[in-house]
GUTI-450682 format. One record per residue (C-alpha): residue in three letters; residue number from 1; z, y, x. Coordinates in steps of 0.02 Angstrom, whole numbers, m for minus. Layout:
N
REC	palo	semi	pz	py	px
REC	Ala	NUM	Z	Y	X
...
***
This chain:
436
REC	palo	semi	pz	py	px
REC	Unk	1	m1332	1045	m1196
REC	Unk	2	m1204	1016	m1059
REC	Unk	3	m1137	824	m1034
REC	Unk	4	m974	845	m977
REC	Unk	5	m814	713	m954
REC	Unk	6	m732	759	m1131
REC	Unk	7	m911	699	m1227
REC	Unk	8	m908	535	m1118
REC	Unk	9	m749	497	m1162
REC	Unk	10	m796	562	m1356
REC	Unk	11	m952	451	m1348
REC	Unk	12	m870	288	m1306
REC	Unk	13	m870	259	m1125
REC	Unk	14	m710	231	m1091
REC	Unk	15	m601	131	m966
REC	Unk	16	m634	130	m772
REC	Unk	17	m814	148	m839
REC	Unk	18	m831	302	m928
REC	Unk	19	m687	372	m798
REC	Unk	20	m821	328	m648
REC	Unk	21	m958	407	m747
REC	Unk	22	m860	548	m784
REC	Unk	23	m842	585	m630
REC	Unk	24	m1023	577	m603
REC	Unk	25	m1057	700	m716
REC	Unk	26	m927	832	m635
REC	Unk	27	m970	815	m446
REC	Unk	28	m963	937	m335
REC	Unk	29	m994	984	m158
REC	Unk	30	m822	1036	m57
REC	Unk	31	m861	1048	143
REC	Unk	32	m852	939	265
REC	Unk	33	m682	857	315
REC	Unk	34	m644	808	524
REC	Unk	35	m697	627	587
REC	Unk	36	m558	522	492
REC	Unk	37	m456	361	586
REC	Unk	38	m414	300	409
REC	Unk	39	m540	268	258
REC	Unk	40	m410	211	127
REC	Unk	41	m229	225	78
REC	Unk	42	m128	89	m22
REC	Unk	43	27	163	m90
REC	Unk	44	162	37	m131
REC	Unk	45	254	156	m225
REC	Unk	46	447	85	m279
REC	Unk	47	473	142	m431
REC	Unk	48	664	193	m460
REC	Unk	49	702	191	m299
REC	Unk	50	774	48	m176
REC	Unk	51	930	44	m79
REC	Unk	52	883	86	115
REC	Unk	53	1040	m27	157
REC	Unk	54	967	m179	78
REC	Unk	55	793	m163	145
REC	Unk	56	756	m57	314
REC	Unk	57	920	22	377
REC	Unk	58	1049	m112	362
REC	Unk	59	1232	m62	416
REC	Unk	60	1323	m227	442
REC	Unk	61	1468	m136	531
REC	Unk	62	1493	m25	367
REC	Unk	63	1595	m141	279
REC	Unk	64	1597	m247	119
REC	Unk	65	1605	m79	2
REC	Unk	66	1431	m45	82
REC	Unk	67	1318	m203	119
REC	Unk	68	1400	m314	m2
REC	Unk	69	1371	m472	35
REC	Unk	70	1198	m451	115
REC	Unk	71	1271	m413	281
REC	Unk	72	1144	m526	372
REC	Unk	73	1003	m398	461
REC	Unk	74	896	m522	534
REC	Unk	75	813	m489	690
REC	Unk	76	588	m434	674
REC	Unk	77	463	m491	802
REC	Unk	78	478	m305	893
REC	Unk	79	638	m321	997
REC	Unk	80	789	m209	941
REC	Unk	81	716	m199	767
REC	Unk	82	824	m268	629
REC	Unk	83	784	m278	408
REC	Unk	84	883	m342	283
REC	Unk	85	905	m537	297
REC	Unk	86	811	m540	113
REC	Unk	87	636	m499	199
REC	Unk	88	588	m649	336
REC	Unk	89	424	m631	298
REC	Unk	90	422	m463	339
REC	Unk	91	520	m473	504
REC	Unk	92	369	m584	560
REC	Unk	93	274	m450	539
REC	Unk	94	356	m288	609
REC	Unk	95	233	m248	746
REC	Unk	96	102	m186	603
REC	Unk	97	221	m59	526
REC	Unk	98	339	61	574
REC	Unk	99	519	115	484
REC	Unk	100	540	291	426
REC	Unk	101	755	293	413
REC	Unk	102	788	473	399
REC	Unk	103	673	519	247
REC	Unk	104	761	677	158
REC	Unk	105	732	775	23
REC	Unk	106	930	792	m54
REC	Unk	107	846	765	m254
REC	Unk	108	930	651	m362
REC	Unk	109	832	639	m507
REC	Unk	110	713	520	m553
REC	Unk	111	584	671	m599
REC	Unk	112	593	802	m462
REC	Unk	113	614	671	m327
REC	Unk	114	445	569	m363
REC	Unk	115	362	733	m369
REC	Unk	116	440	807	m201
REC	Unk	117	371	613	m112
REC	Unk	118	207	600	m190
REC	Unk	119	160	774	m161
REC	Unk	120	264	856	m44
REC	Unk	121	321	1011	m143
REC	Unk	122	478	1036	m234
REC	Unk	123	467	1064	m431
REC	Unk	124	507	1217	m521
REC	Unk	125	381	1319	m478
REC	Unk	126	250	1377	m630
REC	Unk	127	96	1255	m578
REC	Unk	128	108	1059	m557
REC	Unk	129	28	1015	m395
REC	Unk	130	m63	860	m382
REC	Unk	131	m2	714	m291
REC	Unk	132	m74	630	m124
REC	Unk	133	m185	510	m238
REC	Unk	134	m275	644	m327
REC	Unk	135	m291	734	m167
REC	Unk	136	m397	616	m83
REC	Unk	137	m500	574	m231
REC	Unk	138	m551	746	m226
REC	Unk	139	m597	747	m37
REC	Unk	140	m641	571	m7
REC	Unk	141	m703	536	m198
REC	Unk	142	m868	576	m253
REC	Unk	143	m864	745	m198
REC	Unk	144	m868	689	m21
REC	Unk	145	m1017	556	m59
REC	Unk	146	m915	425	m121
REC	Unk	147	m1031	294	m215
REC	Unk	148	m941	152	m290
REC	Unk	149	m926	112	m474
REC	Unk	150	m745	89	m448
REC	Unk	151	m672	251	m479
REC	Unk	152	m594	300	m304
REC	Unk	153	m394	321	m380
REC	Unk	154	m343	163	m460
REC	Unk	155	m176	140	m506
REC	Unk	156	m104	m62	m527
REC	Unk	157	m56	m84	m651
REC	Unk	158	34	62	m754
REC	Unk	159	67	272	m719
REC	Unk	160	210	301	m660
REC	Unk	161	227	424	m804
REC	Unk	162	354	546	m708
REC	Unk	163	226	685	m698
REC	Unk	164	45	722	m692
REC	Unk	165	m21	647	m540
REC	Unk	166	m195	758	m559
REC	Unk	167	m74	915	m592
REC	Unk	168	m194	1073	m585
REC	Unk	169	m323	982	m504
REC	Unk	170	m366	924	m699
REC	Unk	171	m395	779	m785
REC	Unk	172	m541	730	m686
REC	Unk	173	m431	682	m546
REC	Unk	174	m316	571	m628
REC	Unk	175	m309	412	m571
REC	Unk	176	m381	275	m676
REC	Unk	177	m213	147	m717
REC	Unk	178	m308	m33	m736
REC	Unk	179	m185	m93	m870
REC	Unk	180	m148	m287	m880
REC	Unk	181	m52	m399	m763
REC	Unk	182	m139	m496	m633
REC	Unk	183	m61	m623	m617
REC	Unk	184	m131	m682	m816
REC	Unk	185	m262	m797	m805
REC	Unk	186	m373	m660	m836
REC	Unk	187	m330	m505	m772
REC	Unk	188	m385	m387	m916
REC	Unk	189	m447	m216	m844
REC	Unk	190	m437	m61	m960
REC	Unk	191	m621	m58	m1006
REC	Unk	192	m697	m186	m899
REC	Unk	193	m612	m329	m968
REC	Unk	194	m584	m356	m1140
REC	Unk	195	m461	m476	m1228
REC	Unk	196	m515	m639	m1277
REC	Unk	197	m702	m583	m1274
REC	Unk	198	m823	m665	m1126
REC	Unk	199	m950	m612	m1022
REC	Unk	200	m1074	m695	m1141
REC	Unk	201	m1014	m616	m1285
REC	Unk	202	m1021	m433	m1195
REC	Unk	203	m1212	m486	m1150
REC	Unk	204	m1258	m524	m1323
REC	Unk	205	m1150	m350	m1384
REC	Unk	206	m1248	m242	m1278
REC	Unk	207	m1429	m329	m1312
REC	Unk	208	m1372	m300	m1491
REC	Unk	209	m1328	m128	m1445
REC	Unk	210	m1528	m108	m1390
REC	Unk	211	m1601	m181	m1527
REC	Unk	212	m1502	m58	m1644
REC	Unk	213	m1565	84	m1535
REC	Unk	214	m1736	161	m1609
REC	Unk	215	m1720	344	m1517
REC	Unk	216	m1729	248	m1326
REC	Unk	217	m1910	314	m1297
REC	Unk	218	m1860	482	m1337
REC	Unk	219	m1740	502	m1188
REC	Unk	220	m1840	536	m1066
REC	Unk	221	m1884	693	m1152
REC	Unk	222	m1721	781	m1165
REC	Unk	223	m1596	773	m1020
REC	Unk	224	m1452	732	m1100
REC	Unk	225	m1480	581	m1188
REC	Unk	226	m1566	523	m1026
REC	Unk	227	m1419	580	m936
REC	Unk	228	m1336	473	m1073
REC	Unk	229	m1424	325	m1051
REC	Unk	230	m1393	303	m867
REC	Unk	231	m1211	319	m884
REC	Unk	232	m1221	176	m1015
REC	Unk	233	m1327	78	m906
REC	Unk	234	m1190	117	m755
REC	Unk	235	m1032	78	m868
REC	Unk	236	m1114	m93	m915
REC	Unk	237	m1149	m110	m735
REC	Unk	238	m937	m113	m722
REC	Unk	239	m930	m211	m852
REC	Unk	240	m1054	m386	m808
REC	Unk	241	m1110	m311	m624
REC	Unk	242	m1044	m341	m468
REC	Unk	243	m922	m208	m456
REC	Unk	244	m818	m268	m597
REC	Unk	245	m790	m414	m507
REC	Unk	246	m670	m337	m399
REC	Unk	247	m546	m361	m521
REC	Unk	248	m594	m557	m551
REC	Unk	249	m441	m655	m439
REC	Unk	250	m544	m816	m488
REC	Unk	251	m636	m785	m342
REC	Unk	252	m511	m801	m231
REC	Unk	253	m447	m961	m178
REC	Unk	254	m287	m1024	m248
REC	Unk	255	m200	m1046	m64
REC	Unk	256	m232	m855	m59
REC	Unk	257	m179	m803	m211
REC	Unk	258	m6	m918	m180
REC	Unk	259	16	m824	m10
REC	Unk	260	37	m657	m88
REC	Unk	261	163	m746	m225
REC	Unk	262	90	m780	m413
REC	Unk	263	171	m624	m512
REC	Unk	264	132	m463	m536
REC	Unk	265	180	m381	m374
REC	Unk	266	85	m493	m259
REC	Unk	267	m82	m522	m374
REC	Unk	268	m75	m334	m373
REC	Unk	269	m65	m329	m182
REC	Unk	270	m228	m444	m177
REC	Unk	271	m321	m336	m292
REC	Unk	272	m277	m183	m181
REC	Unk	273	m349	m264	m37
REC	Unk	274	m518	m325	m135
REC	Unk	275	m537	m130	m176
REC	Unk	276	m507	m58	3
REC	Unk	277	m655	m194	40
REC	Unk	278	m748	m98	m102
REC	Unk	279	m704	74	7
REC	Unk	280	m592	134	m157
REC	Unk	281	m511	273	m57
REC	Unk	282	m348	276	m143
REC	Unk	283	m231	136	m233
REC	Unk	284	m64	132	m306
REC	Unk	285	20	6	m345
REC	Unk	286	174	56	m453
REC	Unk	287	310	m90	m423
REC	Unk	288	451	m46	m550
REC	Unk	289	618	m138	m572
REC	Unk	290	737	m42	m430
REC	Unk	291	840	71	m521
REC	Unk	292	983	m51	m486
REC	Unk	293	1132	54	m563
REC	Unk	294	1205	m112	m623
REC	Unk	295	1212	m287	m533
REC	Unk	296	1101	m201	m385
REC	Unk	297	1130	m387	m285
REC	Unk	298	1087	m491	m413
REC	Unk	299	912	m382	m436
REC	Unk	300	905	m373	m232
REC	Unk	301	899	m567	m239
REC	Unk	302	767	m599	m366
REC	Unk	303	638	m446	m308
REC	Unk	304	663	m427	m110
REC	Unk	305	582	m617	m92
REC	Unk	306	447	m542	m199
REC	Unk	307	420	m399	m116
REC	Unk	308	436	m491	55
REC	Unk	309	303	m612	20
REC	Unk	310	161	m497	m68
REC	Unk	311	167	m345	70
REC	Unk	312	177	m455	218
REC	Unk	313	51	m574	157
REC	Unk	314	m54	m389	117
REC	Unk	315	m20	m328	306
REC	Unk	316	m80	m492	381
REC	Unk	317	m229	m503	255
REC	Unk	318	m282	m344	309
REC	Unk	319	m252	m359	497
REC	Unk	320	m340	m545	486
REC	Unk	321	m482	m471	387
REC	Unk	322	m517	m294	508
REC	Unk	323	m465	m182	388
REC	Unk	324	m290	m148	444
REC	Unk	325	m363	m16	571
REC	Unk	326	m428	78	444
REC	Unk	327	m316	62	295
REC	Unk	328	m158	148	273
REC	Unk	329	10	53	198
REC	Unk	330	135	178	127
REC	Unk	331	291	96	66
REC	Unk	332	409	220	m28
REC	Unk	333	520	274	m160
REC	Unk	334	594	422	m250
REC	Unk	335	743	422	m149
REC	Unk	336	855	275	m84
REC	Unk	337	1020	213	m163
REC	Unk	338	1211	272	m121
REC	Unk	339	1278	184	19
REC	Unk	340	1460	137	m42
REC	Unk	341	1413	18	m188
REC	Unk	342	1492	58	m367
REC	Unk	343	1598	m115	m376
REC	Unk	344	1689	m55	m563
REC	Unk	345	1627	m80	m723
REC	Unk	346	1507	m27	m804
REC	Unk	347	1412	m32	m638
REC	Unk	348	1475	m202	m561
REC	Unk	349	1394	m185	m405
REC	Unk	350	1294	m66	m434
REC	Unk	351	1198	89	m345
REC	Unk	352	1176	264	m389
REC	Unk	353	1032	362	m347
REC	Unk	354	1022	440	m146
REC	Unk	355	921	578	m104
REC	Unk	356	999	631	65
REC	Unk	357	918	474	166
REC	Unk	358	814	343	148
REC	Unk	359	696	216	223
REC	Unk	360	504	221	226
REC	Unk	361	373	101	302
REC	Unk	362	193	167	346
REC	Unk	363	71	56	420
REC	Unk	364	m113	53	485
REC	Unk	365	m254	166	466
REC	Unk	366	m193	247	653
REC	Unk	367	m6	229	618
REC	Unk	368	81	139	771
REC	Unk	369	172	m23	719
REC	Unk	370	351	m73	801
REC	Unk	371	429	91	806
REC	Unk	372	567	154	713
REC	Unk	373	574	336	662
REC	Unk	374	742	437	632
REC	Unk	375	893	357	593
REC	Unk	376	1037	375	506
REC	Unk	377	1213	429	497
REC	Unk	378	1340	251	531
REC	Unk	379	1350	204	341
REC	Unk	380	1168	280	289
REC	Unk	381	1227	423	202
REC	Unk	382	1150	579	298
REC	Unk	383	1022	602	428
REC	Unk	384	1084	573	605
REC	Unk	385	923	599	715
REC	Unk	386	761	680	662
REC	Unk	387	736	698	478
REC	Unk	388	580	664	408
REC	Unk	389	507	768	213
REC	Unk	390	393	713	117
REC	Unk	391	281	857	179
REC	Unk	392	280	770	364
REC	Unk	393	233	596	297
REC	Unk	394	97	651	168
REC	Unk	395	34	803	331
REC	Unk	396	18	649	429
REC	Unk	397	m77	535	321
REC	Unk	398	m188	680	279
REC	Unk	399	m234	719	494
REC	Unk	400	m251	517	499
REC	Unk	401	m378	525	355
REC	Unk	402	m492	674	424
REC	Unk	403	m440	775	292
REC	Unk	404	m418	956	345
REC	Unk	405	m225	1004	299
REC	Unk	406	m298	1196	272
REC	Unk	407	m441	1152	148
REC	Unk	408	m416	1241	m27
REC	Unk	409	m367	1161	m178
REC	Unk	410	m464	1212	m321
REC	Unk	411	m356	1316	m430
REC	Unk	412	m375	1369	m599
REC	Unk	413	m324	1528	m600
REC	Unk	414	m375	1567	m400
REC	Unk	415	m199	1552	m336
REC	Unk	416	m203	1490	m160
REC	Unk	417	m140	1309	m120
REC	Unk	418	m180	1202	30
REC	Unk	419	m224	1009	47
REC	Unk	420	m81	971	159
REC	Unk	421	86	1044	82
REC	Unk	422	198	1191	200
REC	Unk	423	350	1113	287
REC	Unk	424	503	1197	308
REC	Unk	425	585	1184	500
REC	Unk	426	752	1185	445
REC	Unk	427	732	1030	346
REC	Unk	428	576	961	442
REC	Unk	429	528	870	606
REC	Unk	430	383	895	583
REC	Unk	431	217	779	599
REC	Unk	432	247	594	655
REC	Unk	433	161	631	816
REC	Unk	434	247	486	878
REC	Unk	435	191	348	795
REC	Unk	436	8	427	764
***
């Protein structure tokens, strides 16, 4: 009898716990990967897409029918280095990161550009390819002698939903979305936490659970029931254990937990750093909310202090705590947003969606901070200097990580795909060499 994912799942281990043992149950060797500079990746990932004029390429001299009234850039603590006058925070912190400004990809849709960033390939073809995420799970996951409980692709707090992250990589690499908000009281896990019920009351479930159980003793005499047991005894582990606890914020003091900002963005940022402490290789932290086709200043002014707050709070966390050195930030979205705002109604100060150029921030794990990569055109509406794919960023993350950019994907069908995704030098610049 073979134990596979699917009768986990069948069998009631579910949540980050039956996904972890899941995964136990599937591992399998893949080779050995170069010496890597980076161990983990957090992926702020901006879900609809923010204006690179309001954030990290600010064109004052544009005009009101472009900046709108945030036509402020403030000045960063790396000389010549200007952000939008919404981000302080962040400005104190520029010599951690560096700006991508001349991102490219020319997509417009919500669909086909999150796929081209997250895994470097255009759509269209016949196969879904996976995205960066489940990429390094199945490198740096338990393939590659990763141990944790923790499955090694979380996802804070929902999927983006815009395709399947695992594409033909399969189910098994799919990242594990926690569920919940953490900035609740309790922040309740997809199978590690359960509403209203406590810690006390899962002990008491589960010794309840043994006491109904009259076939234990004959486990050890058929491997998959035994194989059965210790996946119970690991999930339950998750559940009361110490790993599980990586998701409790109560253990964090409350000055912390204010620096990063009490809602969902910045609790989420904390919880990405207690799992890159755990050695989770991968995390994604899906901040929705910038599809600003209507009232885009109004939505700038609420969310940008957000934002501000919980990722430089997350960069000097990490940097204060050693981790910065090995952990990489990748701030990003589909696309940016059109330059010239839409002023009539319905829009009324709106912005459409930008596909031509936009901003980027990547930081630690061997990135350089205080540079500024690319830039573009006098209103931020084409590439001037050195345009940047998502194949270059996502090749370069891959080298920083010791992951070998020519190492096969496992294909279903045999068809022959590489870890890092071709470029094309007519679109491409190629590696960033120059802040790596």
């Amino acid at each position: 009898m073979h134990f596979n994912r699917r009768d986990a799942m069948r069998h009631g281990l579910f949540g980050a716990a039956g996904w972890a043992v899941a995964q136990r149950l599937g591992q399998r060797v893949l080779s050995a990967a170069p010496a890597p500079r980076a161990k983990s990746v957090i992926q702020i990932w901006m879900w609809g897409g923010p204006s690179h004029l309001d954030t990290f390429d600010p064109k004052p001299d544009a005009g009101y029918d472009y900046c709108g009234p945030l036509n402020k850039p403030i000045p960063t603590n790396v000389n010549g280095m200007v952000i939008g006058e919404l981000m302080p925070l962040l400005a104190q912190q520029a010599d951690k990161y560096s700006l991508i400004r001349s991102m490219t990809h020319g997509i417009n849709a919500h669909e086909t550009a999150s796929y081209a960033v997250q895994t470097g390939r255009k759509s269209g073809g016949h196969d879904v390819c996976p995205s960066v995420g489940a990429v390094v799970s199945l490198f740096k996951g338990y393939n590659a002698g990763y141990t944790g409980l923790i499955p090694p692709y979380i996802v804070l707090t929902q999927p983006q939903g815009r395709f399947s992250e695992a594409g033909f990589l399969g189910p098994r690499y799919q990242p594990f979305a926690t569920g919940g908000d953490p900035a609740q009281a309790r922040f309740v896990v997809e199978g590690v936490v359960a509403q209203n019920i406590s810690d006390d009351r899962q002990r008491s479930r589960r010794e309840l659970l043994r006491q109904l159980n009259t076939i234990g003793p004959l486990t050890s005499a058929n491997a998959s029931l035994d194989a059965f047991t210790s996946s119970e005894n690991e999930a339950y582990d998750l559940i009361l254990g110490e790993a599980g606890q990586v998701f409790d914020l109560a253990r964090e003091k409350d000055e912390m937990r204010d620096r990063y900002g009490r809602n969902t963005f910045g609790q989420s940022c904390l919880v990405a750093r207690r799992l890159v402490e755990r050695g989770v290789p991968y995390i994604t932290i899906n901040y929705n909310g910038w599809d600003t086709h209507k009232q885009n200043f109004q939505v700038m002014r609420q969310k940008l202090p957000q934002m501000d707050k919980g990722l430089s709070t997350l960069l000097q966390d990490l940097s204060d705590r050693g981790l910065l050195d090995s952990t990489i930030v990748w701030w990003s979205g589909e696309f940016g947003r059109t330059p010239r705002v839409l002023w009539e109604a319905p829009w009324n100060g709106g912005r459409g969606h930008h596909g031509d150029v936009f901003s980027a921030l990547v930081a630690g794990g061997g990135f350089k901070g205080g540079h500024v990569v690319g830039a573009s055109d006098a209103k931020g509406e084409m590439v001037r200097d050195r345009p940047v794919a998502p194949a270059d960023v996502i090749g370069s993350m891959y080298e920083l990580l010791g992951l070998d950019a020519h190492a096969k994907l496992p294909h279903p069908q045999g068809l022959d795909y590489t870890a890092a995704p071709p470029t094309d030098p007519a679109t491409s610049g190629g590696r960033l060499s120059e802040i790596m």
